[in-house]
N, C-alpha and C positions, 0 to 999 in steps of 0.2 A: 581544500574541501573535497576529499577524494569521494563522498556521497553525490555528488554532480557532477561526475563524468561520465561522458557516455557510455552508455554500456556497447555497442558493437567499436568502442578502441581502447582495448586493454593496456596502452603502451605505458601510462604511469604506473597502473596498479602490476605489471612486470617488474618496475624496478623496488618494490618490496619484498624481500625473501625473508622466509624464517630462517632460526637459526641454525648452524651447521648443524647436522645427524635429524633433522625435523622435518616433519611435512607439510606441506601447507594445505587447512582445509575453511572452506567457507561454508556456513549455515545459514541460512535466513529463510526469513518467514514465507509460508505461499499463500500470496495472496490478501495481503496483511489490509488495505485496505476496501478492497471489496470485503473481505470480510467483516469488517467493525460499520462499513456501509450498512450489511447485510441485517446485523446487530441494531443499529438504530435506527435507519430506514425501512424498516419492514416491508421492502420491495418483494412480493411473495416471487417474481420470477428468479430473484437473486438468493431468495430463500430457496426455490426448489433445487437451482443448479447444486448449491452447498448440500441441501439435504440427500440428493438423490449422487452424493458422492462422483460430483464431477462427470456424470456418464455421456454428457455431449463435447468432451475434449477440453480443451484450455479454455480460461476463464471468456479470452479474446473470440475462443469459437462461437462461444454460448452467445456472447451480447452481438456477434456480428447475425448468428440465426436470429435473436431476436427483432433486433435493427432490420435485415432487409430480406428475410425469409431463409430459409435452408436451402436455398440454393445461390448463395450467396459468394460472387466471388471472390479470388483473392488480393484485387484491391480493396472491395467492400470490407474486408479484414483487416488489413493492413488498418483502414478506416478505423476499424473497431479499438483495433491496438491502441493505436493515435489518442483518440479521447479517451481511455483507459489512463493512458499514462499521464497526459496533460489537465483532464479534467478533476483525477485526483488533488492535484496540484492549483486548484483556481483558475486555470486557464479558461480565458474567456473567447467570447466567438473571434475576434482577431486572432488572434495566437491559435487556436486551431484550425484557422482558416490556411493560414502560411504552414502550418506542421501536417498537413491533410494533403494540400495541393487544393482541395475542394474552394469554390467562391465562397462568401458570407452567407450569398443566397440560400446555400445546397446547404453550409454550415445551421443556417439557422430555421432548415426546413428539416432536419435530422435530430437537434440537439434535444427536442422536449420530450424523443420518444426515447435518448440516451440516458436523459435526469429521470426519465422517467421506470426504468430497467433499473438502475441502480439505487432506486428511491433516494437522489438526489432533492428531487422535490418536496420528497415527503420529508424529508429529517429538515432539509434546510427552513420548511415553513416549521416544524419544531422548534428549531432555533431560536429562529425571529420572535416564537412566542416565550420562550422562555427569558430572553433578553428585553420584551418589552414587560415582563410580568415583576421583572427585578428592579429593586433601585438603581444596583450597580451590576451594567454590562456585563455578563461571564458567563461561562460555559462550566460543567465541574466532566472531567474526561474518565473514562473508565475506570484509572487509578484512585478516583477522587481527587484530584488536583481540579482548584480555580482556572481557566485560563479566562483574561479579560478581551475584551473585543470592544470594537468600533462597529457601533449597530450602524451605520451608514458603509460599509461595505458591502460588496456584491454578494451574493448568496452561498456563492462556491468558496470563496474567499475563508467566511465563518464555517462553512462547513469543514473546509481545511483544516482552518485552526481545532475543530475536534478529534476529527480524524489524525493529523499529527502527533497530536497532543496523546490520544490513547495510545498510537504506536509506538512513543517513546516511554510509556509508562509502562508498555510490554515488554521494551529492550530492556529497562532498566529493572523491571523485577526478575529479568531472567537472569540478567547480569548477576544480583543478587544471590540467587541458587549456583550458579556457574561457580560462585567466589567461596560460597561455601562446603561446596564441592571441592575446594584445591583447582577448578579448572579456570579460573580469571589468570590466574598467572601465564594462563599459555595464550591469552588473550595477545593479539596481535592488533585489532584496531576497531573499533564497530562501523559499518556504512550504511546509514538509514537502517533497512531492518534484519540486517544482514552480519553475524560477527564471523570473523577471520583468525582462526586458529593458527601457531605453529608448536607443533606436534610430535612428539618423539616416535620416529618411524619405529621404532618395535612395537610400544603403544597405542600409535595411531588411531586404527582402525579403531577400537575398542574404546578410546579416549574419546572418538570423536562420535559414536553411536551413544555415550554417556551422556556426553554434550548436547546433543540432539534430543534426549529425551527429557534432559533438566529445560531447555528451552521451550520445549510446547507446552501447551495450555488452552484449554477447552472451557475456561472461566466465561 
């Protein structure tokens, strides 16, 4: 499952090479769920950073100013990061208590005003309403696909499952274009939101600026 490896030790994803005369390039998404966040939680702070084209630095800088003011250190970042990447992912106050260093205490005197930046709050009590409003359990994700759910899971959890859910209906419609562009064949492996090219070095560049633009979407 090369999409769950850490990213600071590249040592498995090294022993993958394209093939002889090719070069290797990777694409993925920026910011893939903050933004579908942004999309259905209508968090106006996560709306401005996108709207105002990123002009307070990395996604991580923006919610660490928001979290603990602009003068914010760089552990308090490091912080920001932390819940960026685990709270996507359902991680509840344990599990970012151990991935922070931070107690439960500090964990769960920080995290309302995290769900709350990210309109975690807001989409997830959408949720709930939409699942108690249904006969049958389910979410429908960007692409229009069902996904079903256990209304007795934790909030982040179900918000997961949409958020997932829409990012993989984004890989796969690019895929789609990719394939009918002649460019799926130079497809080397996709990882979460990220696909990995090998590439004919004369081509390359060119191939892979192609590639780039059949992949985005403003949908």
């Amino acid at each position: 499952p090369l999409q769950t490896l850490p990213s600071n030790d590249p040592m498995i994803r090294r022993c993958l090479l394209p093939p002889k005369k090719h070069s290797w390039y990777s694409l993925d998404y920026s910011n893939q769920e903050p933004r579908l966040l942004a999309h259905y939680g209508r968090s106006p702070e996560l709306l401005r950073y996108f709207t105002e084209g990123g002009a307070h630095g990395s996604i991580h800088d923006f919610v660490a100013g928001e979290m603990f003011g602009q003068g914010y250190t760089k552990e308090q970042r490091s912080i920001a990061k932390v819940f960026g990447l685990a709270r996507s992912y359902g991680a509840q106050e344990e599990t970012l208590a151990v991935s922070s260093g931070l107690s439960i205490g500090e964990v769960e005197r920080i995290l309302p005003r995290y769900d709350e930046i990210m309109g975690l709050d807001r989409y997830g009590a959408q949720v709930d309403r939409m699942l108690a409003e249904r006969e049958e359990p389910y979410i429908v994700t960007v692409g229009g696909r069902r996904v079903y759910i256990d209304p007795d899971k934790v909030m982040t959890t179900k918000v997961n499952f949409a958020m997932q859910g829409s990012g993989a209906d984004m890989m796969k419609d690019a895929g789609i274009r990719l394939d009918r562009a002649g460019l799926a064949d130079y497809l080397i492996v996709p990882v979460h939101d990220e696909n990995t090219f090998g590439l004919p070095r004369e081509e390359a560049d060119g191939m892979a600026r192609e590639a780039q633009k059949l992949m985005e979407t403003d949908e």
